[in-house]
C-alpha positions as CSV (number, residue, x, y, z in Angstrom):
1,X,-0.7,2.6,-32.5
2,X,0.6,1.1,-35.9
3,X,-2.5,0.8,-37.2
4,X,-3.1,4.4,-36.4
5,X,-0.1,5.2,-38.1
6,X,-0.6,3.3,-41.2
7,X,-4.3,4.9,-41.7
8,X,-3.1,8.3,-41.7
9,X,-0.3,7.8,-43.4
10,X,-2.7,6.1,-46.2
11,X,-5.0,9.2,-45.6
12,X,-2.6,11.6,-46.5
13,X,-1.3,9.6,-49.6
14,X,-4.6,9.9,-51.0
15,X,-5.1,13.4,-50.2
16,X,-1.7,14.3,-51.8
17,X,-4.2,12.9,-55.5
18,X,-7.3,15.8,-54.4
19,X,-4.4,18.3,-56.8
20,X,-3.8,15.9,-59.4
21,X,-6.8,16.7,-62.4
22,X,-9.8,14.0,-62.7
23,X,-8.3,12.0,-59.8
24,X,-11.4,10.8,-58.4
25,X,-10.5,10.6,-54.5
26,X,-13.9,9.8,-53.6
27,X,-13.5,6.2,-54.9
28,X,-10.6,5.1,-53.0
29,X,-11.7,6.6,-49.8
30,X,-15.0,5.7,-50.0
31,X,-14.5,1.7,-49.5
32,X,-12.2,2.5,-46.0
33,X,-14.7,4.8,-45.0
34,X,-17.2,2.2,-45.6
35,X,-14.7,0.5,-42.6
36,X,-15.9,3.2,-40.0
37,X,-19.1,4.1,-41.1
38,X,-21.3,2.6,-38.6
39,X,-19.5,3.1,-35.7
40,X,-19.2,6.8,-36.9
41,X,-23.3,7.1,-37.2
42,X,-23.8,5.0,-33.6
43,X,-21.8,7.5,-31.9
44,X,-22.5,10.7,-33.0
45,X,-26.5,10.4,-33.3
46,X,-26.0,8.5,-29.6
47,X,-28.1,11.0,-27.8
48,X,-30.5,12.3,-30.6
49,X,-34.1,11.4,-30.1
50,X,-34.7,10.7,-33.5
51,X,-31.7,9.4,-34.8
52,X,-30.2,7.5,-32.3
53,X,-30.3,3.1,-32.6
54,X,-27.9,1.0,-34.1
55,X,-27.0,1.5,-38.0
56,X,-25.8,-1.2,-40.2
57,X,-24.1,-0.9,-43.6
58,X,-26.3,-3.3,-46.5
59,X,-24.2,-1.5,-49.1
60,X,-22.2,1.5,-49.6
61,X,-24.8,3.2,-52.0
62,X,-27.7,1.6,-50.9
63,X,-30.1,4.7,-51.2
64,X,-33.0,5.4,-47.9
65,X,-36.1,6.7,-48.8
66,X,-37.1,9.4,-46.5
67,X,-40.7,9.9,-45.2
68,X,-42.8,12.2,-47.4
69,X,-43.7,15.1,-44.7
């Protein structure tokens, strides 16, 4: 539960910056996303048929080249 609380209380810190100009919010969230990433892509492609398997962050940019269709 405390962790809970501390994460959204962190959350809403840094969303308190989206009004402040040039604040680039995508930086600080982007390495505690990086946290919760996989689990987040595991669970909600679970049941696709194309999507589903196991992901695993190599980096947080790390760019995927998509199939030429």
């Amino acid at each position: 539960m405390q962790k809970t609380k501390f994460i959204n209380d962190l959350m809403e810190c840094i969303i308190e910056g989206i009004n402040i100009p040039k604040v680039q919010v995508e930086r600080v969230i982007t390495p505690i996303l990086g946290m919760f990433l996989e689990s987040i892509l595991n669970r909600v492609f679970a049941e696709h048929p194309k999507f589903s398997g196991s992901y695993t962050l190599v980096s947080p940019e790390f760019p995927l080249k998509k199939e030429n269709k």
